[in-house]
C-alpha positions in Angstrom: 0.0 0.0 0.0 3.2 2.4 0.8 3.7 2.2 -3.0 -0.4 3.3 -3.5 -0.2 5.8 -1.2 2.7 8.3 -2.4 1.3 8.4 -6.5 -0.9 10.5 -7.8 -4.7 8.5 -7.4 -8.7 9.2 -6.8 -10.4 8.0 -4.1 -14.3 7.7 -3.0 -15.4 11.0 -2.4 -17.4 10.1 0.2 -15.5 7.8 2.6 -12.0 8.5 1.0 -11.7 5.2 0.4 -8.7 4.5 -2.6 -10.6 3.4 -6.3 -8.2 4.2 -9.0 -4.4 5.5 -9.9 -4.5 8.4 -11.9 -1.8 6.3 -14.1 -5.0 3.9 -15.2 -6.8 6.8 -16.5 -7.3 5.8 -20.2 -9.2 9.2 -21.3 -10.7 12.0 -19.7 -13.5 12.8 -22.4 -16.3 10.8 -21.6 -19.8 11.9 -19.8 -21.0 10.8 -16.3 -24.7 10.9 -15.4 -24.4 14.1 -14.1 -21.4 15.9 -15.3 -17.8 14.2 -16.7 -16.4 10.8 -16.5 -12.7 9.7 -16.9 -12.6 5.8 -18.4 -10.0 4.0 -16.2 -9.0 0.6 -17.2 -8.4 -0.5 -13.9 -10.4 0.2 -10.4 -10.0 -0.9 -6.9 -12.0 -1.5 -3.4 -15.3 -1.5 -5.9 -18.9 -3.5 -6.1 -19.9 -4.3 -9.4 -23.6 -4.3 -9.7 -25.8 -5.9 -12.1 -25.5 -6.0 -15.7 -27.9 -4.4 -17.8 -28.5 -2.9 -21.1 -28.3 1.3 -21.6 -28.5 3.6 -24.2 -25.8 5.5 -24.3 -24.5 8.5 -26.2 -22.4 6.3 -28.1 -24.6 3.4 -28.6 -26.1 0.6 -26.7 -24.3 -0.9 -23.9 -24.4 -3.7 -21.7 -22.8 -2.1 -18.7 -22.9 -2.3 -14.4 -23.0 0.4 -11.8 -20.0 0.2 -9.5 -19.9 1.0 -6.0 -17.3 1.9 -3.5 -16.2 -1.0 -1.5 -16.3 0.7 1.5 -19.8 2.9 1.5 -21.7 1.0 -0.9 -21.5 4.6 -3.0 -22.3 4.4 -6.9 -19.1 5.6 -8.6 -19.3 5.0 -12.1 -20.1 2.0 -14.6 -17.9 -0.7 -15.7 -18.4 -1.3 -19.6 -19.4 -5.3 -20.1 -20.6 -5.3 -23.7 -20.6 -3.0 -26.4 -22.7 -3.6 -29.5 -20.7 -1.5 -32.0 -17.6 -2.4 -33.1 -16.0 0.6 -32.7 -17.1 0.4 -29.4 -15.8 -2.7 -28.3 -12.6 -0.6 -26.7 -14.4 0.0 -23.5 -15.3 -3.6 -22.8 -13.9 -4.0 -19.3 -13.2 -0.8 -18.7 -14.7 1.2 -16.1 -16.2 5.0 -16.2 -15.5 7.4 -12.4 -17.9 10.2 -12.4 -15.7 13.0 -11.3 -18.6 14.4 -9.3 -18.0 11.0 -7.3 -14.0 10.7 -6.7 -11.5 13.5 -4.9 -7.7 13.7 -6.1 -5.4 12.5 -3.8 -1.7 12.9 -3.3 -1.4 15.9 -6.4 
């Protein structure tokens, strides 16, 4: 954890718990529910929820909320399916709504 805690990561903004390095952050141009989203391609101390199909702004998706670990907070989405093939990037990958996460060690 010594390693975790002196880099540059985001953690649950309401119980602080840790949920990503800022190093996984794959792009920082997607949208949240209520505001921006960064796609990560790796997450930590999360819940993922069930799946289920959304329409999304870039298509349809099967995707599942994720929740902190900790408070049981949604965070984001993890990307399970994706219907277009020039989708099929996010597959795995996980969404952070910013309005969800704090910076930590910046």
């Amino acid at each position: 954890m010594d390693e975790l805690v002196k880099r540059r990561s985001y953690s649950c903004n309401k119980c602080r718990s840790h949920v990503s390095l800022h190093d996984d952050i794959i792009s920082k141009k997607f949208q949240g529910r209520k505001g921006k989203g960064f796609l990560f391609a790796r997450v930590r101390n999360i819940v993922v929820g069930t799946k289920e199909e959304r329409h999304l702004t870039t298509g349809l998706h099967t995707v599942a909320d994720i929740y902190c670990g900790d408070c049981n907070e949604v965070l984001g989405w993890k990307y399970e399916r994706a219907v277009e093939p020039s989708q099929k990037y996010k597959e795995g990958k996980f969404i952070l709504e910013l309005s969800k996460i704090v910076k930590d060690n910046w």
